[in-house]
C-alpha positions in Angstrom: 0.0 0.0 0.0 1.1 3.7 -0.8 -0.2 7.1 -0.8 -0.8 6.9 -4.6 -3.1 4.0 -4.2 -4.9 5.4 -1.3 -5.3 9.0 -3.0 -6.8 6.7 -6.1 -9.1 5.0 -3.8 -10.3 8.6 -2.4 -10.7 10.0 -5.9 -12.5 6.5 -6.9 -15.0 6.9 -4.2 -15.7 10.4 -4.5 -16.4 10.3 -8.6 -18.2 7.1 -8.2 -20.6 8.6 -5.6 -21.3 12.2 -7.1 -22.0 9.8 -10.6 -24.4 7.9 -8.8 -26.0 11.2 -7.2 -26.0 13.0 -10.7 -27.6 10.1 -12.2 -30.4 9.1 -9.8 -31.6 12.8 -9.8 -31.7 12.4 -13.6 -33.5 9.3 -13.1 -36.1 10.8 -10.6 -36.6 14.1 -13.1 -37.3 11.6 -16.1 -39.6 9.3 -14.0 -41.2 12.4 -12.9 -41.7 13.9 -16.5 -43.4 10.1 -17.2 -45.8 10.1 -14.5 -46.7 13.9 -15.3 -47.6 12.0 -19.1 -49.4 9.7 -18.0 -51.4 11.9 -15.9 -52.3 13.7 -18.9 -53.5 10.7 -20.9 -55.5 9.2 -18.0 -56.1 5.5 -18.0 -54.2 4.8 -21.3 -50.9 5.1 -19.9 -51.8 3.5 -16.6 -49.1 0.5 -17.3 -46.6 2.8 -18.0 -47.3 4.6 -14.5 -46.7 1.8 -12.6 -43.2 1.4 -14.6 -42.1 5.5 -13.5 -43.4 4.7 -10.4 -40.8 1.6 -9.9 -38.5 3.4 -11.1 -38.6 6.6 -8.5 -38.6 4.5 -5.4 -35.8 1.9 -7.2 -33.5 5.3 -7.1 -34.6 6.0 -3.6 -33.5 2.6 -2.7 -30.0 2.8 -4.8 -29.4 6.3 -3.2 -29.6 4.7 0.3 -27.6 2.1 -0.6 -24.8 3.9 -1.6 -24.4 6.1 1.3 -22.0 3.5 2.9 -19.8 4.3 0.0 -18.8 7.8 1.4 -19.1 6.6 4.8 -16.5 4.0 5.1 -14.1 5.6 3.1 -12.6 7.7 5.9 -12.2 4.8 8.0 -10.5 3.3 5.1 -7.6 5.9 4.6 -7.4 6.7 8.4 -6.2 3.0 8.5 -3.7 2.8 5.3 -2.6 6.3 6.7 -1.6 4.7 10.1 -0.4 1.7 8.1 2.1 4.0 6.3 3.4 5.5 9.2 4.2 2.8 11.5 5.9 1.1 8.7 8.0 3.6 8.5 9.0 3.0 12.4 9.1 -0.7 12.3 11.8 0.1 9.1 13.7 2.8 11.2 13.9 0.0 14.1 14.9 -2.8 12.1 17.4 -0.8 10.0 18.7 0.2 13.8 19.3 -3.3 14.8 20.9 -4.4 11.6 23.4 -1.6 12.2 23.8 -2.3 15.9 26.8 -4.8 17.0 28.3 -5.9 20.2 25.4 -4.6 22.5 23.3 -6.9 23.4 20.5 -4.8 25.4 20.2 -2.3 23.0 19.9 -5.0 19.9 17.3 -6.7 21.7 14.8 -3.5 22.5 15.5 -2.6 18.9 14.3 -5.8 17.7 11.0 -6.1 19.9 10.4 -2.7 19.3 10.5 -3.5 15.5 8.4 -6.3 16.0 5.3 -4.2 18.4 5.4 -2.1 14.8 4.9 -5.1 12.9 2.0 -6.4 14.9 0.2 -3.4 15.0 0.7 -3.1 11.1 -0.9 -6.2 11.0 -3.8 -5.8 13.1 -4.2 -2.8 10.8 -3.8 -4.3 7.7 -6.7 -7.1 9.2 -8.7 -4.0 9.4 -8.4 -2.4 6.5 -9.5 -5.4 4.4 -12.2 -6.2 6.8 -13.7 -2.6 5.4 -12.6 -3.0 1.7 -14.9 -6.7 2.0 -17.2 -4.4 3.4 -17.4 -1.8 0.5 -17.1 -4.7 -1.8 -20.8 -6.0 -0.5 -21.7 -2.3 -0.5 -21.1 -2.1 -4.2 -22.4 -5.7 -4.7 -25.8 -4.8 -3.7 -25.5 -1.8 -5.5 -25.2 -3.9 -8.5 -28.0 -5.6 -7.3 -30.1 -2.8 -7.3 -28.9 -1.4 -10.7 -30.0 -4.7 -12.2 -33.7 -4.0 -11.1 -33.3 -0.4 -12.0 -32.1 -2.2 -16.1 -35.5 -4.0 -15.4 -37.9 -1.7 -15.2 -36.5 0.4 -18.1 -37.2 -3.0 -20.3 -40.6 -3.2 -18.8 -40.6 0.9 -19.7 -39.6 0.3 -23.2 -42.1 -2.2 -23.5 -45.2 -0.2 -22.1 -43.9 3.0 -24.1 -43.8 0.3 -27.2 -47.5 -0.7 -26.7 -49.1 3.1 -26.4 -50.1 4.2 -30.0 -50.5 8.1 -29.4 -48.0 8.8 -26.8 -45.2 5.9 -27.6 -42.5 8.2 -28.7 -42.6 10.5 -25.8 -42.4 7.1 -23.8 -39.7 6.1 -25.6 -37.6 8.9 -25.1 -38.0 8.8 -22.0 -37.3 5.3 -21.2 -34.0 5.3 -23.6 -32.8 8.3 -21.0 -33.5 6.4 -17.9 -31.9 3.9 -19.7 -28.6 5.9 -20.0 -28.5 7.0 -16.6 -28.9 3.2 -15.2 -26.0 2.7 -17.4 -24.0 5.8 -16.5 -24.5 3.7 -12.5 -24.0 0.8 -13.6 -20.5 1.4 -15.4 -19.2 3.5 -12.7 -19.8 1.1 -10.1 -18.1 -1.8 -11.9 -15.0 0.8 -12.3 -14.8 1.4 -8.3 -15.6 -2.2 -7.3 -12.3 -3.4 -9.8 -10.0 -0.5 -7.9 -11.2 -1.7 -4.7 -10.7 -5.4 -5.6 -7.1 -4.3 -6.7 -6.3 -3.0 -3.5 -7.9 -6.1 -2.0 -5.6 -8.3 -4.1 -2.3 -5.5 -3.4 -3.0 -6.8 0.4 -2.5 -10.2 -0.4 -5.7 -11.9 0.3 -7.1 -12.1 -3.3 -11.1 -11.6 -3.5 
């Protein structure tokens, strides 16, 4: 682990959420515009309704789902942070002993003192995966959620594909819910394959 990778991991996070953000409130306006439609053509549209309908409280439920995303990422550098710094110590220690000769007492507090570093480096690296596994199933469910979200934009398309007067409208507006599902969907897999890099950079695999 370095600074570079835990400034990547920052940047990941913080893109990957204001994406998600952007695009559910694109999502919301769009269902919105749809259920305004269908309120205009009354029962005709009804199906279609149900579809925006789905589709607003689907958001709702990916929005909540992603909060953890922002929430465990300070955790998650604090940790690499402290990781960084006490490697540093168990290094200056164990470089201190290696230069150390004919002194018994001094070589052996140099090397327990390099070896409290090294256990505390790996309690901390224990922690730090335990919250990457933990983002991981974050963005696992978020997939989840994004696959119901692709869903209801097929059942959208459909409905929109079945109203004579008002299918193009329909249309439209399903094809740009579709594109901000996508927009999700993409940047999710992109921050769950850099945190699965750093899970693998810690030696555990995934």
């Amino acid at each position: 682990m370095n600074i570079h990778r835990i400034m990547a991991i920052m940047d990941a996070s913080h893109r990957t959420r204001r994406t998600i953000e952007q695009s559910l409130r694109e999502i919301d306006r769009r269902a919105l515009n749809a259920m305004v439609l269908v309120k205009r053509n009354g029962n005709t549209l009804a199906g279609y309704g149900v579809v925006a309908q789905a589709f607003r409280e689907q958001a709702v439920l990916l929005k909540d789902a992603a909060n953890p995303l922002q929430q465990s990422i300070a955790p998650l550098v604090r940790v690499y942070m402290q990781i960084l710094q006490h490697e540093q110590f168990s290094g200056m220690f164990r470089r201190s002993a290696q230069a150390t000769t004919g002194r018994k007492r001094a070589l052996e507090f140099l090397c327990n003192s390099e070896k409290h570093w090294r256990r505390d480096i790996d309690a901390e690296e224990d922690e730090g995966v335990t919250i990457l596994r933990q983002l991981i199933d974050t963005v696992i469910r978020l997939q989840e959620g994004i696959a119901e979200q692709e869903y209801v934009v097929t059942n959208g398309r459909i409905e929109a594909a079945l109203s004579e007067r008002t299918g193009a409208p329909l249309m439209r507006v399903s094809h740009e819910m579709g594109l901000a599902v996508t927009k999700v969907r993409e940047a999710i897999w992109t921050y769950r394959g850099k945190l699965e890099e750093v899970l693998h950079e810690s030696g555990t695999g995934v």
